[in-house]
C-alpha positions as CSV (number, residue, x, y, z in Angstrom):
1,X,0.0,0.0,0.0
2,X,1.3,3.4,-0.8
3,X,2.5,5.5,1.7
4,X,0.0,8.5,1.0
5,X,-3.2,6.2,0.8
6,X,-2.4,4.4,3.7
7,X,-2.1,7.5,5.7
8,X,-5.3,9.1,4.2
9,X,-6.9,6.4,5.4
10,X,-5.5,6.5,8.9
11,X,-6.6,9.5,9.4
12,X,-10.1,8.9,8.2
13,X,-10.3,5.7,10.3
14,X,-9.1,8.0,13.5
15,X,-12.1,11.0,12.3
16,X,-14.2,7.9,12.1
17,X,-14.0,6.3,15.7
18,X,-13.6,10.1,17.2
19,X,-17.3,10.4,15.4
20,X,-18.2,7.7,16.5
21,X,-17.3,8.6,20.2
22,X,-14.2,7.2,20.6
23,X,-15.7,3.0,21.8
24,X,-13.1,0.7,22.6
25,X,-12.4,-2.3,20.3
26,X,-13.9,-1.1,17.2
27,X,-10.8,0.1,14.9
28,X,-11.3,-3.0,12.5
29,X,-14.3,-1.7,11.7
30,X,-13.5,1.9,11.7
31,X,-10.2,0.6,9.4
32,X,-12.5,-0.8,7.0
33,X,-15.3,2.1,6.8
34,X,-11.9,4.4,5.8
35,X,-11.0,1.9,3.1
36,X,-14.0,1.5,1.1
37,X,-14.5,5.4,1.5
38,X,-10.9,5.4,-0.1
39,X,-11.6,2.9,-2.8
40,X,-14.7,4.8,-3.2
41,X,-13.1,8.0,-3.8
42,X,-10.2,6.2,-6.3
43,X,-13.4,4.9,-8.5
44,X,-14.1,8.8,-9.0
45,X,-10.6,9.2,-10.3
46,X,-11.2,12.9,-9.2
47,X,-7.7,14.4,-7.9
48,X,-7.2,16.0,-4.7
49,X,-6.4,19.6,-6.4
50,X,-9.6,19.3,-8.4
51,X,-7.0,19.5,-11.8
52,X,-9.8,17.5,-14.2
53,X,-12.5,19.6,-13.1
54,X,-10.2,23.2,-14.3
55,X,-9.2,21.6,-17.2
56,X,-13.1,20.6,-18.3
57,X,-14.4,24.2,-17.3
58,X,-11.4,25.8,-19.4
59,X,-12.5,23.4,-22.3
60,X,-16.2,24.5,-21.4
61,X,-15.5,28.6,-21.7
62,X,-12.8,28.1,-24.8
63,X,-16.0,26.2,-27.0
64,X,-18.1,29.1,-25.4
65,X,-15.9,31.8,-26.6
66,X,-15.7,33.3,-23.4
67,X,-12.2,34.8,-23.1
68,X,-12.8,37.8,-21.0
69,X,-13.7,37.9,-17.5
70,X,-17.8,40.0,-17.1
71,X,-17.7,43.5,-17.1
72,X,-17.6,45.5,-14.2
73,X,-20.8,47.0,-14.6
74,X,-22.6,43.5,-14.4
75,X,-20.0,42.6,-11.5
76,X,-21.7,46.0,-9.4
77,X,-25.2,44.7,-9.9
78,X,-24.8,41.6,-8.3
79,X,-23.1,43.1,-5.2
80,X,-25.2,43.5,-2.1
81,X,-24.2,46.0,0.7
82,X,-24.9,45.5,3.9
């Protein structure tokens, strides 16, 4: 197991049991509740720094045409001031 999943899950195990009050005797199942949210989470092959998600919105606004941020005027409008 690499070092970075392993520790991901860990952590989550740890989150896990402190969630679930801390019980004695439990961190098999707490270990195993991490792994499958882990596997889970490889199955979305979505990365940690979201880089797929950029990359589809930039594909999204370059077939849009939409190269320049909205115009200040449109930016005001949707301001609200306390």
């Amino acid at each position: 197991m690499d070092h970075a999943r392993d520790e991901w899950i860990r952590r989550r195990a740890y989150a896990l049991w402190e969630a679930d009050g801390c019980p004695m005797g439990r961190d098999a199942e707490h270990w195993q509740q991490a792994t499958l949210e882990r596997q889970a989470l490889e199955k979305t092959q979505a990365s940690s720094d979201g880089r797929e998600i950029i990359a589809t919105l930039w594909r999204i606004r370059s077939a849009s045409n939409i190269n320049s941020p909205p115009r200040a005027e449109t930016q005001r409008h949707r301001v609200r001031s306390c």
